[in-house]
N, C-alpha and C positions, 0 to 999 in steps of 0.2 A: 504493500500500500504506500509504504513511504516514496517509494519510486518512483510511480506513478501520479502522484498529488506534486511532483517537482515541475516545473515548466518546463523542464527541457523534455520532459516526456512529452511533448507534443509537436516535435520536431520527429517527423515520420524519420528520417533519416537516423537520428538515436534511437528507434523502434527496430528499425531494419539492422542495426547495429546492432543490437542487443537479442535478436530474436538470432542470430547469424551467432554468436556466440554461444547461446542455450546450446543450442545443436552443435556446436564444434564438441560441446564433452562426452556425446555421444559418438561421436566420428571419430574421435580419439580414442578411443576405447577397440574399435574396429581397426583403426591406421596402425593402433600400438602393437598389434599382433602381424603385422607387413612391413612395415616400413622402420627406417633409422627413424630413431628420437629423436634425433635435431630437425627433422624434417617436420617433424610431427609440434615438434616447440615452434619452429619460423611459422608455421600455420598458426598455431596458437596466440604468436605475439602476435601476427601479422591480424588477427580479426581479431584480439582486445583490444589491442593499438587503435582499431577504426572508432570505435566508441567512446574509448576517453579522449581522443581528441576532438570529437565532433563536442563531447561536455567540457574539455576544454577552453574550445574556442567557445562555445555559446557562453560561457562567463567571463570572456573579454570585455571590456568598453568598445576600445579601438576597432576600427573597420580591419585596420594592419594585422592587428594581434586575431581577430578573428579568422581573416584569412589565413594567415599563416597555419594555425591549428587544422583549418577546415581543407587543406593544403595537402597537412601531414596527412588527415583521415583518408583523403583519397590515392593517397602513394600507398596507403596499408590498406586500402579496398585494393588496388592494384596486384598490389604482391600477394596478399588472402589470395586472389583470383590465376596467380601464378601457383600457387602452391597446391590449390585444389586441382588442379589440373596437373599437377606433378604425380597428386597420388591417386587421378580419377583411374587407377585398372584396381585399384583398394577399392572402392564405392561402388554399391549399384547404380546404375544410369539414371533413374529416378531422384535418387539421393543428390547425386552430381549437378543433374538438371536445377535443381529446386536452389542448392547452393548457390549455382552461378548465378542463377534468376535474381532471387536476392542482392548481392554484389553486384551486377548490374542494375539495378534498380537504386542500391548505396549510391555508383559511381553516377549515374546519372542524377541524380538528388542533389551532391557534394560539389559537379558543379554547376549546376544552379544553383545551389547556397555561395559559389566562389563568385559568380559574375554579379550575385546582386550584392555580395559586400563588397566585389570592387568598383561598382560604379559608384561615383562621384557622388550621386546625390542618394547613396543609400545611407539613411540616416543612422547615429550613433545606436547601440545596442544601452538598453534602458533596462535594469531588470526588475520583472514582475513580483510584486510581492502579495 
């Protein structure tokens, strides 16, 4: 409950982030029986990475400091979406699918959160209380 009553919880993009990591600890569980660890950790950082930086940047002031976070989120959708595809012959197609789906839908979100905090007239970030 307390998650969900946060305002950042209404940023689809921290939803899709966060529903994308639920399910990494079960694909974990599955990857840890095939693959190297590390392979299985870069997954792992690479999709908790995308979430705390999207909550990162949403409690910035600055347009800057927003971007930059909302920046990082999308290099860690990026490489999540490298890494899933490294161990997609570990996964059923199904499972895989639904992954990437997600992550593309993060990447397309992240920048459309990039280009409206870069334009000029996107106003300072104000936070709701």
């Amino acid at each position: 409950m307390e998650e969900t009553s946060d305002p950042l919880w209404r940023l689809h993009s921290y939803r899709v982030a966060r529903c994308l990591l639920d399910h990494l600890q079960g694909d974990a569980v599955v990857l840890a029986a095939h693959v190297d660890p590390k392979t299985v950790a870069q997954l792992s950082r690479a999709v908790a990475s995308m979430g705390a930086n999207i909550a990162e940047g949403y409690s910035r002031r600055s347009n800057a400091d927003r971007s930059r976070f909302y920046g990082y989120a999308l290099g860690s959708t990026r490489e999540a979406m490298l890494w899933y595809r490294s161990v997609a012959w570990c996964l059923d197609h199904d499972t895989l699918e639904l992954r990437m789906a997600c992550l593309m839908q993060a990447r397309c979100l992240l920048i459309g959160m990039l280009k409206a905090v870069q334009r000029s007239d996107a106003p300072p970030f104000e936070p709701r209380v």
